[in-house]
Structures are given as C-alpha cells and as structure tokens.
C-alpha positions as CSV (number, residue, x, y, z in Angstrom):
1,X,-7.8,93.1,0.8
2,X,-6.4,92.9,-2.7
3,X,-7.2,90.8,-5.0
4,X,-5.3,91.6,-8.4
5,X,-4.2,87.8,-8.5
6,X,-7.7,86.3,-8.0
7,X,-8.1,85.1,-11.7
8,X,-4.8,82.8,-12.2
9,X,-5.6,81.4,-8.5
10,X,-9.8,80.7,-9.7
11,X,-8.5,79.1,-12.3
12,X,-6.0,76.9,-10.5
13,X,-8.0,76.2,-7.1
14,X,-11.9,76.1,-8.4
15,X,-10.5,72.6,-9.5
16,X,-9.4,71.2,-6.2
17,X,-6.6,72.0,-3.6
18,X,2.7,71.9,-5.9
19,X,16.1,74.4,-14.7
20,X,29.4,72.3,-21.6
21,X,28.6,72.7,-24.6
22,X,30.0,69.4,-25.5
23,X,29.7,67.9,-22.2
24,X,29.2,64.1,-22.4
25,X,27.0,61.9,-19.7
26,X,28.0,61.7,-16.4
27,X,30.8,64.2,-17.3
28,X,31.1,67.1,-15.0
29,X,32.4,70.9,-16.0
30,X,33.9,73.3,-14.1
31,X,32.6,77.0,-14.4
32,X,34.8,79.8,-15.2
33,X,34.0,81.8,-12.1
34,X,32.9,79.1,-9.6
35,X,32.1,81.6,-6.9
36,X,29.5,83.5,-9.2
37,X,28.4,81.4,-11.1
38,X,29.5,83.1,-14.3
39,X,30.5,80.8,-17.6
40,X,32.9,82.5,-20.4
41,X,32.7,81.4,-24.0
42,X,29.6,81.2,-26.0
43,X,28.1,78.6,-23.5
44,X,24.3,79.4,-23.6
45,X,23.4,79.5,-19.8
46,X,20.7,80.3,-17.6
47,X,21.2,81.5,-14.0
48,X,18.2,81.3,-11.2
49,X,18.2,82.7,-8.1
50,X,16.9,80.9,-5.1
51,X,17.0,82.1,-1.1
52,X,16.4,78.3,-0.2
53,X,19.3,76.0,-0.8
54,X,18.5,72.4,-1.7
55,X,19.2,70.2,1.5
56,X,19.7,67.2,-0.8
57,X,19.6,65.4,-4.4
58,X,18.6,62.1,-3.0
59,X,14.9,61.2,-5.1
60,X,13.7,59.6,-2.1
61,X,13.8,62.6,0.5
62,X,14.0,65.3,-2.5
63,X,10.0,66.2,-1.5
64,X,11.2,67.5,2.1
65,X,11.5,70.5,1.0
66,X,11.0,72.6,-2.1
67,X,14.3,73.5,-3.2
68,X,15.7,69.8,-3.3
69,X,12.2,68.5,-4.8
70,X,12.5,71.1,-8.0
71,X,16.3,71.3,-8.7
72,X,16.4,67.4,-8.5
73,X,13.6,67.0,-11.5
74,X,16.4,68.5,-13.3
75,X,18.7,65.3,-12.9
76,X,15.6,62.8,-12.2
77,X,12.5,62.5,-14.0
78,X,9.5,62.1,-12.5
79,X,6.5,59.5,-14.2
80,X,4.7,62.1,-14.5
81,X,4.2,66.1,-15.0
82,X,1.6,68.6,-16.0
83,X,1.8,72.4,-16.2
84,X,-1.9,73.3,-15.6
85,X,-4.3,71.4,-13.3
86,X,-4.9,67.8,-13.6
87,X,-3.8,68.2,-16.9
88,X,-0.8,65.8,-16.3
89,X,1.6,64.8,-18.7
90,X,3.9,62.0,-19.6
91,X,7.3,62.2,-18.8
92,X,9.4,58.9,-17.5
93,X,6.0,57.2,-17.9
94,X,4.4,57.0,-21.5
95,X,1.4,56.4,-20.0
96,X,-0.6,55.8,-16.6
97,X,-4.1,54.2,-17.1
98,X,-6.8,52.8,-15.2
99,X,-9.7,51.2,-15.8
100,X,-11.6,50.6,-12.1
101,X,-9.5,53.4,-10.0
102,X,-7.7,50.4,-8.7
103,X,-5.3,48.8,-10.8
104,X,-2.7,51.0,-13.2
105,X,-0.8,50.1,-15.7
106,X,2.1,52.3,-15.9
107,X,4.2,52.1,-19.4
108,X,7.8,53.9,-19.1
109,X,9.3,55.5,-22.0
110,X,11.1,53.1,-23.9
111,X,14.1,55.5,-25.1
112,X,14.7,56.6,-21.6
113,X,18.1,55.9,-20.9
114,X,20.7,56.7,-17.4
115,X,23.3,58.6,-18.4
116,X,25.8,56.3,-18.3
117,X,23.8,54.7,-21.4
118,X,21.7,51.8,-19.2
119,X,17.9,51.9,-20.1
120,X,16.0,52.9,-17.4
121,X,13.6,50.1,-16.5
122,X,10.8,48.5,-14.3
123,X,13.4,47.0,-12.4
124,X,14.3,50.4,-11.2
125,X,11.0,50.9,-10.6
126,X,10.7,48.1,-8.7
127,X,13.7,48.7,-6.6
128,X,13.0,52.1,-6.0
129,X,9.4,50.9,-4.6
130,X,11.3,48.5,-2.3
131,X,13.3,50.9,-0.6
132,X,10.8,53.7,-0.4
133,X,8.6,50.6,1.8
134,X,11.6,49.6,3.5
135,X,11.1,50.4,7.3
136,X,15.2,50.8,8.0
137,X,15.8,53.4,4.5
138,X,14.9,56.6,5.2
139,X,12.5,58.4,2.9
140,X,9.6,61.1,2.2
141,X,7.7,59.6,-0.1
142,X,5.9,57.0,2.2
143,X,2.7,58.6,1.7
144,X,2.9,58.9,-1.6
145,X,3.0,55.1,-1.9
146,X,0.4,54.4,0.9
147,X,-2.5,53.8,-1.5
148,X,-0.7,50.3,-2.3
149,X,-1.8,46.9,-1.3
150,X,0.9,45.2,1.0
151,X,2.1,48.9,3.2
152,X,1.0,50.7,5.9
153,X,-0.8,53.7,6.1
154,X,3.0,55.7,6.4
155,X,3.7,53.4,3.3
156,X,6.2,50.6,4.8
157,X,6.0,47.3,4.5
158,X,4.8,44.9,8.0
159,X,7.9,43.4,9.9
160,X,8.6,40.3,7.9
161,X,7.2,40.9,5.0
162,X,9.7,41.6,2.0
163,X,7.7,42.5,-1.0
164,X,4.8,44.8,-2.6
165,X,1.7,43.3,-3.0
166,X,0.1,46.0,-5.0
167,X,3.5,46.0,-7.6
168,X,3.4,43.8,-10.2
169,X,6.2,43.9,-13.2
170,X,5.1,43.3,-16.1
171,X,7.8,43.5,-18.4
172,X,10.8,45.7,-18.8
173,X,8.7,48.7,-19.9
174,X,5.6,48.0,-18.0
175,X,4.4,47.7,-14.5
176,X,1.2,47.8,-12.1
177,X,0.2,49.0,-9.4
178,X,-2.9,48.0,-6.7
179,X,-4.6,50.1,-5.1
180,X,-5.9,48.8,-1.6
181,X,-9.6,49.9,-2.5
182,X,-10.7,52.5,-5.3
183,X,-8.7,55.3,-5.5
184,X,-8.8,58.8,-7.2
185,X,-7.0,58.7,-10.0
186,X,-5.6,62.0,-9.6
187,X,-4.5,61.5,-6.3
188,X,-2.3,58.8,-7.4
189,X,-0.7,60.8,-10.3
190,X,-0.3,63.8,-8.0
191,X,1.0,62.0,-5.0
192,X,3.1,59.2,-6.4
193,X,3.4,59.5,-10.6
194,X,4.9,63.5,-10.3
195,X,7.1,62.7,-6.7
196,X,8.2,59.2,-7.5
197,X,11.6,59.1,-9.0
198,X,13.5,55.8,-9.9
199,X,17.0,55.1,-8.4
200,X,19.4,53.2,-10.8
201,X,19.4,49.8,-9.8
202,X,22.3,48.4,-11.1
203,X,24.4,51.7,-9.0
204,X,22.9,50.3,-6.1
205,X,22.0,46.7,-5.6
206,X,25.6,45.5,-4.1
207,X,24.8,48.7,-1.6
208,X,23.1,47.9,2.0
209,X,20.0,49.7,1.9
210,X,20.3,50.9,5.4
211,X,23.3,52.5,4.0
212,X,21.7,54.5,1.2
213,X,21.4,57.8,2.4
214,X,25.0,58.0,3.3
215,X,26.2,57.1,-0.1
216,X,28.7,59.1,-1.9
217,X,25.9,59.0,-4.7
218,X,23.9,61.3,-2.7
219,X,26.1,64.2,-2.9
220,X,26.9,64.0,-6.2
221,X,24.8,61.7,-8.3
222,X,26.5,60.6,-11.7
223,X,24.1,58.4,-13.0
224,X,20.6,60.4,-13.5
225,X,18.3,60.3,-16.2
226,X,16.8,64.2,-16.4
227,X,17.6,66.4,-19.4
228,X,20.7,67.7,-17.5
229,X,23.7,66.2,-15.2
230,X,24.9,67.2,-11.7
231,X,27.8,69.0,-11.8
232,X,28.9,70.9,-8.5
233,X,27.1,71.8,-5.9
234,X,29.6,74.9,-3.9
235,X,27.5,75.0,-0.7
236,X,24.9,78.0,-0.1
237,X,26.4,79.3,-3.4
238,X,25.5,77.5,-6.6
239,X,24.7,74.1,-8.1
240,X,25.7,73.8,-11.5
241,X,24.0,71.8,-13.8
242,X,25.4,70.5,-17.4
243,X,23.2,69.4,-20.4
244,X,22.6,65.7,-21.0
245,X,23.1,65.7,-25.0
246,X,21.5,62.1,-25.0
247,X,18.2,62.9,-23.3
248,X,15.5,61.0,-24.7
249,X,13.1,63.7,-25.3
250,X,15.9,65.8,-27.1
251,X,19.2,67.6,-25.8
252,X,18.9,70.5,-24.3
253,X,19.4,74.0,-26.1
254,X,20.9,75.3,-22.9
255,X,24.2,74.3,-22.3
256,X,24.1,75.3,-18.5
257,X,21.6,75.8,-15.8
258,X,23.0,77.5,-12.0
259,X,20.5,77.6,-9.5
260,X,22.4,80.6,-7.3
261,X,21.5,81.0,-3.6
262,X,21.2,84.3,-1.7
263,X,19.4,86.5,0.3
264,X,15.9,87.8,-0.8
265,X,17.4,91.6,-1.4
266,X,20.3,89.8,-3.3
267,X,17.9,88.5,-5.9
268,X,16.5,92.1,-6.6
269,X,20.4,93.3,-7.9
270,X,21.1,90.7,-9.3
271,X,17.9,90.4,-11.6
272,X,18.8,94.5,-12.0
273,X,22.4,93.6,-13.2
274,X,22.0,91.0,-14.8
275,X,23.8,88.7,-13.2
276,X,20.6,86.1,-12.9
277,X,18.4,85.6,-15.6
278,X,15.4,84.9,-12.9
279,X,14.2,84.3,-9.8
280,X,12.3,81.3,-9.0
281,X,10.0,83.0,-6.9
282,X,7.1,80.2,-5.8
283,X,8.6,79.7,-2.2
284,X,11.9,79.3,-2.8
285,X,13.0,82.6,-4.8
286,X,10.4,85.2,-3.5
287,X,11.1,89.0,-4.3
288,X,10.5,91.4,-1.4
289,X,7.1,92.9,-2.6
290,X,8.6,96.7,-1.6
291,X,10.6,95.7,-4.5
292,X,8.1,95.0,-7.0
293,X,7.5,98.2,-8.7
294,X,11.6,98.6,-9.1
295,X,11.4,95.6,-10.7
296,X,8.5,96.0,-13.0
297,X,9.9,99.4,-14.2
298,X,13.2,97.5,-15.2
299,X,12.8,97.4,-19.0
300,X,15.2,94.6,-19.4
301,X,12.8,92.2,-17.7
302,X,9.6,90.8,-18.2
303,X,7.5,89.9,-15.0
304,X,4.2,88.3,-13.9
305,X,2.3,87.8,-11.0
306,X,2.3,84.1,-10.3
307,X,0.0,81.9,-7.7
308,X,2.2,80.1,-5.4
309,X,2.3,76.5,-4.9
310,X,3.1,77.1,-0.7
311,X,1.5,78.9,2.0
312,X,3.1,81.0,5.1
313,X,2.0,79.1,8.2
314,X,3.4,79.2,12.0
315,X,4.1,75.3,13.5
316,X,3.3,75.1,17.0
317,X,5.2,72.0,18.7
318,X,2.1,70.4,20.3
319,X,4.8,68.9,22.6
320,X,5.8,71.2,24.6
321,X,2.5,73.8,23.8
322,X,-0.2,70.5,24.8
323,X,-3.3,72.6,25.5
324,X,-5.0,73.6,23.0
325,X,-6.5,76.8,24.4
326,X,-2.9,77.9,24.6
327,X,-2.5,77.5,20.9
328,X,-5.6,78.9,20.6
329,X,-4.6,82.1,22.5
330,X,-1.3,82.5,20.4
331,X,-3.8,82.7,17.4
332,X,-6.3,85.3,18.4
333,X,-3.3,87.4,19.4
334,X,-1.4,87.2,16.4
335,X,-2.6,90.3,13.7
336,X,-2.4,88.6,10.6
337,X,-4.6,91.4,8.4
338,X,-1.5,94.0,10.2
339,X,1.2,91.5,8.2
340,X,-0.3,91.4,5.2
341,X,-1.6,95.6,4.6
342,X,2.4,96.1,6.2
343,X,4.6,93.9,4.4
344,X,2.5,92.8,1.4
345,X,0.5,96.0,1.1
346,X,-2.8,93.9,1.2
347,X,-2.3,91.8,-1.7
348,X,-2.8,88.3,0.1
349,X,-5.1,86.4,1.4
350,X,-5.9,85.2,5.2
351,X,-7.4,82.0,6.3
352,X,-7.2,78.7,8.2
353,X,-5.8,75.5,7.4
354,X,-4.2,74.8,4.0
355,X,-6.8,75.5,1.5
356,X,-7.3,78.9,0.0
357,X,-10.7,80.4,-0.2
358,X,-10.9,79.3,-3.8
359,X,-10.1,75.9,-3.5
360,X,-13.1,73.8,-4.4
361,X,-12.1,71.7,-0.7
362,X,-12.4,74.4,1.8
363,X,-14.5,74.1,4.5
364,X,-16.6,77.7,3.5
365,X,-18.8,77.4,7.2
366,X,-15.5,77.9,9.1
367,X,-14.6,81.5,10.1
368,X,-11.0,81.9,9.8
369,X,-9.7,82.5,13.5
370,X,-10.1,86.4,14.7
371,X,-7.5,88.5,15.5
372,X,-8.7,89.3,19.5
373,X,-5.8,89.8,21.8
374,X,-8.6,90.3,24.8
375,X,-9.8,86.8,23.5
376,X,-6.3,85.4,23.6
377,X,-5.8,86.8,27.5
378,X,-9.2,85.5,28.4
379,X,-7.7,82.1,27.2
380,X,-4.2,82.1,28.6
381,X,-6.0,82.5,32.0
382,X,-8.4,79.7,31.6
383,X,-5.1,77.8,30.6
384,X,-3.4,78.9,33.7
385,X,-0.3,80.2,31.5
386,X,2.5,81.6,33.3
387,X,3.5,84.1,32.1
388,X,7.1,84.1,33.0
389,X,7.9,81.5,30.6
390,X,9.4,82.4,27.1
391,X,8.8,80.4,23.8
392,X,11.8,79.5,21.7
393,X,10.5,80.7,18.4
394,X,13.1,80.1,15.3
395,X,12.4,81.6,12.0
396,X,14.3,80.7,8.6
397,X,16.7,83.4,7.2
398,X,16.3,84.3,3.6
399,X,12.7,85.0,3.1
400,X,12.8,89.2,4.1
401,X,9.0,89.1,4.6
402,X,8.9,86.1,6.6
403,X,11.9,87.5,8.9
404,X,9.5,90.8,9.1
405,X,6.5,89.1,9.9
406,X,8.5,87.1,12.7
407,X,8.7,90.6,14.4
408,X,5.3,91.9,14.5
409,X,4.2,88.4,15.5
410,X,6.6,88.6,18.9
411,X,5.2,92.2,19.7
412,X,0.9,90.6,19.4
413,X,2.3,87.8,22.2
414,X,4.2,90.5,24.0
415,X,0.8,92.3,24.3
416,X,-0.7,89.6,25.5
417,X,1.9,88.2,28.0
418,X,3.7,85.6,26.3
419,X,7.3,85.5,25.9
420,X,8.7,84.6,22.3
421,X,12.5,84.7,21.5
422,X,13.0,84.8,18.0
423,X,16.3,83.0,16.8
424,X,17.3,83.2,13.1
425,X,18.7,79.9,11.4
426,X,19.4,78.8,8.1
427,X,17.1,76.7,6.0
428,X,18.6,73.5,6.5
429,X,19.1,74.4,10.3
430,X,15.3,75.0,10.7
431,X,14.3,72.1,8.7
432,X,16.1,69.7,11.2
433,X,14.5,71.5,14.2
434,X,11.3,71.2,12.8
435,X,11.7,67.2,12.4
436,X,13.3,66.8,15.7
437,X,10.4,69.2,17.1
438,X,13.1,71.3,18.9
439,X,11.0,74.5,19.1
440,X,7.9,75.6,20.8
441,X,6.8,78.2,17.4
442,X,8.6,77.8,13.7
443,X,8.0,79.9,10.6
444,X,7.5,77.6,7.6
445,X,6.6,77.4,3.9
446,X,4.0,74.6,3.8
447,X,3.9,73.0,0.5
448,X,0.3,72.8,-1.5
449,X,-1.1,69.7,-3.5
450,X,-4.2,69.9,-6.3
451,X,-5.6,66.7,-4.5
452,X,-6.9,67.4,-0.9
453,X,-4.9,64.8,1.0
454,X,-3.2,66.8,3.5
455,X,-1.9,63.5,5.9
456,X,1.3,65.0,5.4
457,X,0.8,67.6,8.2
458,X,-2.0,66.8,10.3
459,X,-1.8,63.1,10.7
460,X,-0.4,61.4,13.6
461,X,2.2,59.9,11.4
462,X,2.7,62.3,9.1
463,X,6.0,62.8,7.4
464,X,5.8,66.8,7.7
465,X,3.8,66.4,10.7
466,X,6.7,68.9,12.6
467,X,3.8,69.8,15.1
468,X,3.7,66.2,16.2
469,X,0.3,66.7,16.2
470,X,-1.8,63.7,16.8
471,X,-5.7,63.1,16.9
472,X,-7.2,59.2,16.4
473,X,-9.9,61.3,14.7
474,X,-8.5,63.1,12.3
475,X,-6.0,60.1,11.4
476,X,-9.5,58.3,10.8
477,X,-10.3,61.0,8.7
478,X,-7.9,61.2,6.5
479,X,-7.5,57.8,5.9
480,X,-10.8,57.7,4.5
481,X,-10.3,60.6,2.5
482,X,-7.2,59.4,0.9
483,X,-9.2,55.6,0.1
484,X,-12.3,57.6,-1.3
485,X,-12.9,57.8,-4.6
486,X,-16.0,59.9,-5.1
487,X,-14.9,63.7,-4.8
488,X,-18.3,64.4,-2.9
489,X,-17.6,62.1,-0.2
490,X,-14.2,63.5,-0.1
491,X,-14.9,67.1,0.2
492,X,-17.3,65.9,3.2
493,X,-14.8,64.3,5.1
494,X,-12.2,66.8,4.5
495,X,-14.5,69.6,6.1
496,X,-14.4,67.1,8.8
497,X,-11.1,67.4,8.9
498,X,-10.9,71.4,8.3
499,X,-13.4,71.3,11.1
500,X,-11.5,69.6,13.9
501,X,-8.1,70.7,13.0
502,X,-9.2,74.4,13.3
503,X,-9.9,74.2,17.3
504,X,-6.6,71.6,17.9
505,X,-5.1,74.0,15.7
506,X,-1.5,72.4,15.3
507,X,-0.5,75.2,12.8
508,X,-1.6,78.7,11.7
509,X,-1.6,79.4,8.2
510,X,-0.6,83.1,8.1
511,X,-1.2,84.3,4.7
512,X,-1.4,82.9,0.9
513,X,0.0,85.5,-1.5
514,X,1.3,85.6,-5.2
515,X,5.1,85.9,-6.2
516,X,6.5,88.1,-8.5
517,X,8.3,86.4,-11.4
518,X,11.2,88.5,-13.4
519,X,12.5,86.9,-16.3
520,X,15.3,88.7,-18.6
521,X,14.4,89.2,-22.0
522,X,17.2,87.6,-23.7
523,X,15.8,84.3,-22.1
524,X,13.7,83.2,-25.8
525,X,12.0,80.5,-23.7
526,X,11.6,79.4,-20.1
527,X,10.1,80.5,-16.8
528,X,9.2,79.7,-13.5
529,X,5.5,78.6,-13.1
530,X,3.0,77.2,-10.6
531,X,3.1,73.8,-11.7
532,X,6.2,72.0,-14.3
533,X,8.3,74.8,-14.3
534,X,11.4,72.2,-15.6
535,X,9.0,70.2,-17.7
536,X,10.3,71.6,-20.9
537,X,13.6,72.2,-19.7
538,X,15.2,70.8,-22.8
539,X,13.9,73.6,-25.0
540,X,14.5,76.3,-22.5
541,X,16.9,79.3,-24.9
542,X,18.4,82.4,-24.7
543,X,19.7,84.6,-27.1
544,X,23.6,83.7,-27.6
C-alpha cells in the first residue's frame, strides 16, 4: 500500500485524532452570468468547485455536514481557528483561557461588528447558547456544548429549567464558561470554540425559538459577521459570496468568492479551462485520482497532496441489520484492499473505526477486520440469514470513487449471498435518510476531529449517530472520555471504546486517503487546507 502522503498525515495525527467591488454590508450583487458563476469587469474573484452542495447556512446545524459547516465560516466566524494542530487561533474570540481545565474566560474581539453595523456581543453569545440547549430548537452543536454545567449529556437543558449554569456573562466583551468537571482544554476549543457560531440577537429575540429554523433568515442570512456577505445561493449551482469592506480584521482583497457545485469529472474541466480557480478537495471537492496525473501535468496549476479531514465509511442501520454477526458478515465480505489498488491505485489506507493508524488514539492491538468472504458465509449461517432478502443500499452521487466503490461492494455481498440494491441520491437526499435511518447500508463521508471524542457516531444519542447504534457501554465510555482530562487516561478508555465498537461494528470505515488540491496560478494567495482553509480569507488575491 502506498504511502507517499505519510509525512503531512505524521505530522497531523502523531498529535491526536476537521472562501462587488463596492458592495456595502448586508448589500447583495447579482453576477453577470448567474448560471456560471462568471463576474465581468475588473471584479477580483475566486471560484471553487465543490461536488457537495451546502444543505444549509443556519450556524446552529451548519456542522451536519461539511459543505454547510465551511462555506458558512465565510459569513459567520467562529471563536476560534487554527491552521495546524492544536495550534488554535483567535478569531471572534481574542482569547480563550483557563486556569484549572474548568472555568474559561472567553474575551470576544472588541471591533467585531454584524454587518448591519451592531457590535457583536456576549449577549449573542449568550443567546446563541440558549437556543443551542433549548430541547424544542433544533440544532447540531449539542455535543459541542455538553461539557457545561446545567445540560445533558446531548447538551440540552432538564425540562424546567431555563438557563446555563456553566455560562456566566461577564460583560459585553467577556464571558465564562463551567466545565461540569476538568476538561481538556483542547477538546473545548476544538468541539465548541471552532463550531460555535453566535446568532444576532437583536434579528432574533421578537422570533419564537421553535420557529428558528424556518426563518426566512436561514435561507438568506443578511446580518453575519464573516469577512464576506451572503449573496445568492442558485440551488446545486452556486452560492455567491460578496466582500464585507467593514470586517474587523480588514476588508477583503477579493471582491467575490462562488463556491460552484458539480459532479467530480466536472471539477477536472473546469480546473483545465479555467473556469474554477480550485477545487476544495477535503471531502467535499475530491478529484477522481485517474485524473491526477492530467492534472498535475497542467502547467497552469499548482497542486498538492493534502491529508483529509474525513474518512470513507459504510453505515449499517443497526435497526433493521440487529445482529451483529450479520454486520459482521457484511464486513469480512466486503474487499476493501480491491477498492483501494482499483480506484485509488493503492494510495490509501485501510482500517477500523475513525482513527488512522497514525493517530496517537488508535487502539494499535486491534486487527482491522479481514477481508474473508468464507468467514462472512460461516456467519450469515450462524445468523440464520435468508438469503432471499435484499438490502436497500443508497450511496451519494457526486463523489465518482465512492459511486465506484458502491459497485464492487454489491458484487463481495453478491458472492456471499446477500442482496444489496444500490440506489443513487443526491447529497441532501442521503443526508435525510441517514437521520431518519431509512436504509439498511449508506455510503458516507465521516467527518474527523484532532480531539478523540467520537460521541458523535457511536453514542446512543449521538447527533450523527445514523446507525442508531446504541450500547450502555460504550455511552459509559465515552462519557468518561469526553470529562477526562489526563490524555493517558483518555487514550485508555478510548481503546475501550475502539475495542467494543469493532465487534458491534455499527459502521465500516472503508478507506482514509489524501486529496489532490489544484490551485491556478494567478490565485497570489489562498488554498484549500486540512484545517482553516477560510481563516485568512480576507487576504486571499489573484492577479487582476
């Protein structure tokens, strides 16, 4: 198996196991050539090409997928950022300190301002919190606020009780936050400083909260705070964003940013014509890797090899697949090493659960599951499978080596006696089946964090739990792990974890593999990148 890419990922992963002209605020723009994305004039633009359209702009479900979690840090800041591990820097937040891994004291930047000139305060803060820990508004971020004194393990607040505990507001630029017991401090700027994102208050606070998600707001948010402004979004298309000339770490150089959507072999011509300046590669903008060597030999662009911040996994719905050994079958029969030497020609890695081998947190006893279809027969009969029923296996469109990979997957069951029919949806599509758990096996990006936690998909309440997987064990586990604050004692409980979720095996992590980035040369500064890829979006350039 390859492993050309194995220095950038050591360097990431031995640490621990995530883009006119005079337009004013709040002022939209219209493109020249909607359709394309194209802009006339001597606008300075950027255009990025994505396969994954963002399902929405709303901060607090933005983290549900990808797409919607970067193109919103475009409109809303986050506290905090960082472009190399646990190196995090301030960005909405001056500064986030701690002196017993319990209490922080969070300072926001005092010249950051919403768009329609309103500072942006604690009491957004503190309204943001709110709903996030309201039980009737739905949002993503609960476990990113689960650390707090006063919630719940899925981060809302008891019946009855109306306010945070662990917030306290200090004064209009500072706030803190309790921790219900010591707390890793990088854990809580990973999991709640880089995801959280402030609502305006004063937007909001006549609106019922039950109400939120529905707002008109949502769909087109005027009031944001990020170093550009939301101005169109023409459905699995384009969003276009305009630059906000009173950002308060500088106005942009760029004058517009699109983020074009289109199929994976779309992204190739375009980056050949010119038509996109990039591809966003990481998950969300991946190049077929058949196509890498056209690319690299295009002298107009300059590419790079970089580690992703996502891994390819198949969800099984523990639902309607409840015995394990059944599961178990599916993953001895399913050639993984074929996928990767096929589609990828080898350069990718293979193992179980959500930690690369590399990662400081992976459980290094376990051997990663082996492809042994006589294994997986043995199994089903044990199981008593029957063999006439048929799986309903749906796989995103967009992602050409996924799609592939979807194939060779239903020919290893087929060998084995089990029915899967593969039906193609779009990304949206998928990620409502997934949440409804209408499948029985799902293709799906899994998103990676720095910090271990990985409640997200393995615990019983879970907000990307779409396996509905549930173990009183493992839920034990992981609550531990995320209120432990010695990394020793974490890594223990998460091979625990690694451990037991290997033989309920709610998911099979298919492969980890690099992404091609191409950037065009007349782009003077900016890129996609593992971590804060719109961090220093404001001094993105091109050459006019």
């Amino acid at each position: 198996m390859k492993r050309l890419w194995q220095p950038a990922v050591a360097m990431l992963l031995s640490l621990s196991v995530l883009i006119s002209g005079c337009t004013s605020p709040g002022e939209t723009a219209k493109p020249a050539e909607s359709k394309t994305g194209q802009s006339s004039g001597t606008e300075k633009m950027v255009r990025i090409g994505v396969f994954n359209a963002p399902l929405s702009f709303n901060p607090l479900i933005s983290s549900r997928d990808l797409s919607s979690a970067e193109t919103s840090t475009l409109i809303f800041e986050p506290l905090l950022n960082r472009i190399k591990p646990l190196e995090f820097l301030p960005q909405l937040a001056d500064s986030f300190d701690t002196e017993d891994k319990q209490t922080y004291t969070v300072k926001l930047n005092p010249k950051a301002k919403w768009t329609d000139g309103t500072p942006v305060t604690t009491e957004d803060v503190a309204y943001t919190l709110q709903l996030i820990a309201n039980p009737k508004v739905e949002s993503t971020l609960g476990s990113s606020i689960a650390f707090l004194e006063g919630v719940g393990p899925d981060g809302k607040l008891p019946e009855g009780q109306a306010e945070i505990a662990g917030l306290k507001v200090i004064d209009a630029q500072t706030f803190e936050l309790h921790a219900k017991s010591p707390t890793d401090p990088n854990m809580i700027k990973e999991q709640f400083g880089m995801k959280f994102k402030p609502l305006p208050k004063h937007v909001f606070k006549d609106v019922n909260p039950e109400d939120l998600a529905k707002h008109p707001f949502m769909q087109k948010p005027d009031v944001t705070n990020g170093a550009f402004t939301f101005v169109k979004y023409e459905k699995d298309q384009y969003v276009e964003f305009a630059a906000n000339k009173h950002y308060y770490r500088g106005a942009p150089k760029l004058d517009k940013i699109f983020v074009k959507i289109m199929p994976g072999t779309n992204l190739v011509a375009q980056l050949q014509s010119g038509e996109i300046e990039m591809n966003y590669g990481l998950g969300i903008g991946n190049l077929p890797d058949q196509d890498y060597d056209l690319i690299r030999k295009n002298e107009s662009l300059r590419t790079k090899l970089e580690p992703q911040i996502g891994i390819q996994a198949m969800m099984f719905n523990a639902q309607t697949i409840r015995d394990a050994k059944v599961r178990q079958a599916i993953a001895h029969a399913v050639n993984r090493q074929l996928i990767v030497d096929n589609l990828m020609k080898g350069d990718a890695e293979i193992f179980d659960g959500l930690y690369p081998s590399l990662s400081a947190y992976q459980n290094k006893s376990l051997t990663p599951i082996a492809y042994d279809p006589e294994k997986a027969k043995s199994l089903l009969r044990e199981a008593g499978w029957d063999s006439s029923r048929e799986l309903a296996f749906i796989v995103p469109t967009g992602n050409q080596i996924r799609e592939q990979s979807a194939q060779i997957i239903a020919e290893n069951l087929k060998e084995v006696g089990i029915q899967a029919k593969i039906t193609k949806f779009d990304f949206a599509t998928v990620s409502q089946k997934l949440r409804k758990h209408e499948f029985d096996l799902a293709l799906s990006g899994l998103y990676m964090n720095i910090d271990p936690d990985s409640s997200a998909y393995y615990h019983s309440e879970g907000l990307s739990n779409s396996s509905a997987y549930s173990n009183p064990e493992v839920d034990k586990l992981l609550e531990q792990g995320k209120a432990e604050a010695d990394e020793k004692k974490r890594k223990e409980i998460y091979d625990q974890v690694q451990a037991q979720v290997q033989k309920d095996i709610p998911l099979l992590t298919l492969y980890y593999n690099p992404a091609l980035v191409a950037v065009n040369k007349r782009v003077i500064k900016g890129e996609p990148r593992l971590f804060g890829t719109t961090y220093d979006v404001h001094e993105w350039d091109v050459v006019p």
